[in-house]
C-alpha positions as CSV (number, residue, x, y, z in Angstrom):
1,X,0.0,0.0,0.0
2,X,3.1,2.4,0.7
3,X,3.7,2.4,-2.5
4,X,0.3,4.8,-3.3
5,X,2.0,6.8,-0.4
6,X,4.0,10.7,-1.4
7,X,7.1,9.6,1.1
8,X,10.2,9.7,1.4
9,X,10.9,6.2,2.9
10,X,12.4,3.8,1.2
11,X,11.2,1.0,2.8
12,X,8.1,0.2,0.5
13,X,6.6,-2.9,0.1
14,X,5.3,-3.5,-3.0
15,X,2.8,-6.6,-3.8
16,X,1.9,-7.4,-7.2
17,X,-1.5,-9.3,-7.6
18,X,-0.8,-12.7,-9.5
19,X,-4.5,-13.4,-9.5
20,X,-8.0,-12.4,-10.7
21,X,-10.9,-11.6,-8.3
22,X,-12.7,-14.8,-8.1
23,X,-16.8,-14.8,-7.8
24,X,-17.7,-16.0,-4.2
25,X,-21.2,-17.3,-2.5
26,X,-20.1,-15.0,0.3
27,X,-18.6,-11.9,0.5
28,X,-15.2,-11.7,3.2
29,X,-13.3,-8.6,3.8
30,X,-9.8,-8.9,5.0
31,X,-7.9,-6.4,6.9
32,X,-4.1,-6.8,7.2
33,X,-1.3,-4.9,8.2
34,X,1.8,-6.0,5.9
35,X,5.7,-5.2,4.9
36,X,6.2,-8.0,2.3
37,X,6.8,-8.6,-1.3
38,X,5.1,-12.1,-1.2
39,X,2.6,-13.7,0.3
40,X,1.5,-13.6,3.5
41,X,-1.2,-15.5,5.7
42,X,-4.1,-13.5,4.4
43,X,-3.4,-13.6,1.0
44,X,-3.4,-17.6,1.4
45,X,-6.6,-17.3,3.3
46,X,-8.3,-15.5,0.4
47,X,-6.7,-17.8,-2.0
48,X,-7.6,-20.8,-0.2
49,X,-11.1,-19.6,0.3
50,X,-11.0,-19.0,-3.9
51,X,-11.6,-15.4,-3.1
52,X,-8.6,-13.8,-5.1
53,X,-5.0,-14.7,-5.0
54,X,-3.6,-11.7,-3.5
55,X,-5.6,-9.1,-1.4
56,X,-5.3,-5.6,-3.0
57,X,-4.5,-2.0,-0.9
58,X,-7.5,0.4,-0.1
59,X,-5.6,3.1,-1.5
60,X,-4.9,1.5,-5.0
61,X,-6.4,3.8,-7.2
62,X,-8.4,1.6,-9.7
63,X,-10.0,-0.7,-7.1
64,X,-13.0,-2.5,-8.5
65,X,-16.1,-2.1,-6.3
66,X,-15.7,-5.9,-7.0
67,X,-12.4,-6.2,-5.0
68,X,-13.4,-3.9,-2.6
69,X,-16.4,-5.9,-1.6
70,X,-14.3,-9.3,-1.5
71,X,-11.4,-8.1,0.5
72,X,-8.9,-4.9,0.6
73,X,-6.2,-4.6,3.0
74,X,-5.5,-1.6,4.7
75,X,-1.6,-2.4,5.2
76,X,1.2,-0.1,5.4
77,X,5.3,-1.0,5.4
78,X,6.5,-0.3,8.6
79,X,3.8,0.4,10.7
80,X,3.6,-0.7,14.2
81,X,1.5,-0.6,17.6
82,X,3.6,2.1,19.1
83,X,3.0,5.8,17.0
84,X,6.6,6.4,17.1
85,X,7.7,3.3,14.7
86,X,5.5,5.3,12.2
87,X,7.6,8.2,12.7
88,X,10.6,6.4,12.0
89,X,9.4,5.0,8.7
90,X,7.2,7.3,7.3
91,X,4.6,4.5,7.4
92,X,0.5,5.0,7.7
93,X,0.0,5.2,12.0
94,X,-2.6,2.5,12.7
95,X,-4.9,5.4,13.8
96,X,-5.0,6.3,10.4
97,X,-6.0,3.2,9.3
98,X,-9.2,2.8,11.0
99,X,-9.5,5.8,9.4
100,X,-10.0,4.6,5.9
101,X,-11.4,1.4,7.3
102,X,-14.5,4.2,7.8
103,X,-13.7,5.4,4.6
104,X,-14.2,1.8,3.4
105,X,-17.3,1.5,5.4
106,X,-18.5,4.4,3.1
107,X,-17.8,2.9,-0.3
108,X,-19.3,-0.4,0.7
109,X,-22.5,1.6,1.7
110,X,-22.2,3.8,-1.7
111,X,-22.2,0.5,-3.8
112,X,-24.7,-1.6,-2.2
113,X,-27.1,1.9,-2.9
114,X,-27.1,2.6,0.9
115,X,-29.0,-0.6,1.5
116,X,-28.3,-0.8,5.4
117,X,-29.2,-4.2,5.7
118,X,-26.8,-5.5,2.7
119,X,-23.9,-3.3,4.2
120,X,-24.7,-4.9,7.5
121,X,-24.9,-8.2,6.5
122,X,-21.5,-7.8,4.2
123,X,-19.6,-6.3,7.4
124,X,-20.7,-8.6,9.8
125,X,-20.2,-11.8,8.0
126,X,-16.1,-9.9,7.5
127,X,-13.4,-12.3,8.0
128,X,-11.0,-9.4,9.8
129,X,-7.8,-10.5,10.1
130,X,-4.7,-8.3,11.9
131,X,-1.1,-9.3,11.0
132,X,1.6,-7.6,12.3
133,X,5.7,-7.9,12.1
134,X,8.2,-6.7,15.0
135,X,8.7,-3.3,13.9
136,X,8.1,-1.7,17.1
137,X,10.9,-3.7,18.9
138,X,13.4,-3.6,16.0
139,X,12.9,0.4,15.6
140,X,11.9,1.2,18.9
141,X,13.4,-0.8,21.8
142,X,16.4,-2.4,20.0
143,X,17.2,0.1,17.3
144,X,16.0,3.8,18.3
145,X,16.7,3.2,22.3
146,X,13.6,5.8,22.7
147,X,11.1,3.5,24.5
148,X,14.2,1.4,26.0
149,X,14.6,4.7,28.2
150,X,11.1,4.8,28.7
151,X,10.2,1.1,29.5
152,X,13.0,-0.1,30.8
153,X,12.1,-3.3,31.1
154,X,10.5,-5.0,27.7
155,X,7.7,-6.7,29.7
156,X,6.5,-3.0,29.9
157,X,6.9,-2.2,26.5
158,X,5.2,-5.7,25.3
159,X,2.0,-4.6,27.6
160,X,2.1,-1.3,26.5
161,X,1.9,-2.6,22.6
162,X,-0.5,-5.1,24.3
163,X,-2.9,-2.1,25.2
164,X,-2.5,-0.4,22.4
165,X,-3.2,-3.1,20.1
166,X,-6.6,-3.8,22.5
167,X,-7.8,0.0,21.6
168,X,-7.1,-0.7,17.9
169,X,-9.4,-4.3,17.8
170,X,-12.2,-1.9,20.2
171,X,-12.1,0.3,17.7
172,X,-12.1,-1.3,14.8
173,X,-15.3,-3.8,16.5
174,X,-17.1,-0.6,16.9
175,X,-16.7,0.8,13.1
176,X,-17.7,-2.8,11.9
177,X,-21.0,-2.7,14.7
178,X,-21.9,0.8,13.7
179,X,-21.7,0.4,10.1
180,X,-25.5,1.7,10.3
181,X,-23.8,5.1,11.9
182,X,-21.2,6.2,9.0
183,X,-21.8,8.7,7.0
């Protein structure tokens, strides 16, 4: 997705779809946060699940309302639980990212004609999945000592990540229960 980003990072990931949407019985959205150039466990989900072989950004610009409704992820390289990894790497904070996973709540009610029910039912029948890497202890314990100073021991750290990462999954459960609410 970083590579849809104006940055100066160089630490894109870029993922190049091998596949074609496939047509589903059910519709599943998957949400991932990724730094790869191949595959990762939610792309082998969809693809096992005959969904599509690779699960597409949010912010690619010619996303089919078709790939939208069968799964987008909302990824960015070098992200992390902790606001300051995103600092470091010019990455999309997760904050952000429930951000356009309203945005997405939108869209979905834009193409299904504002039909509340269908939105529902799409949103609540997501598959949501959350994948993250070890950016925040590689940037910001190990590498960048910032939050070594402040948590000095990484049991403090790891809980706060913990609670951040519990505020993110509130959040997000409330955007998927309130898809009714957004605008």
């Amino acid at each position: 997705m970083n590579k849809y980003l104006i940055s100066t990072n160089q630490s894109t990931a870029d993922l190049s779809s091998v596949g074609r949407a496939e047509d589903c019985s059910g519709l599943i959205l998957v949400v991932i946060l990724r730094f790869s150039d191949g595959k990762l466990v939610p792309d082998f989900i969809a693809s096992t699940l005959r969904i599509k072989e690779a699960v597409p950004p949010f912010l690619q610009p010619n996303l089919s309302d078709h790939e939208l409704l069968s799964g987008v992820t909302f990824a960015s390289a070098g992200s992390g639980w902790d606001e300051l990894t995103t600092l470091a790497t010019s990455a999309i904070p997760v904050s952000m990212q429930i951000d356009m996973f309203k945005d997405y709540l939108r869209r979905v009610k834009r193409i299904v004609s504002d039909d509340q029910e269908k939105a529902k039912k799409i949103i609540s029948g997501a598959l949501v999945v959350i994948s993250t890497g070890t950016n925040d202890f590689g940037l910001n314990f190990y590498g960048i000592p910032t939050r070594r100073f402040q948590f000095i021991a990484i049991s403090a750290y790891q809980d706060f990540l913990l609670n951040n990462l519990q505020s993110f999954v509130k959040d997000l459960w409330k955007q998927r229960e309130g898809v009714a609410e957004v605008e």
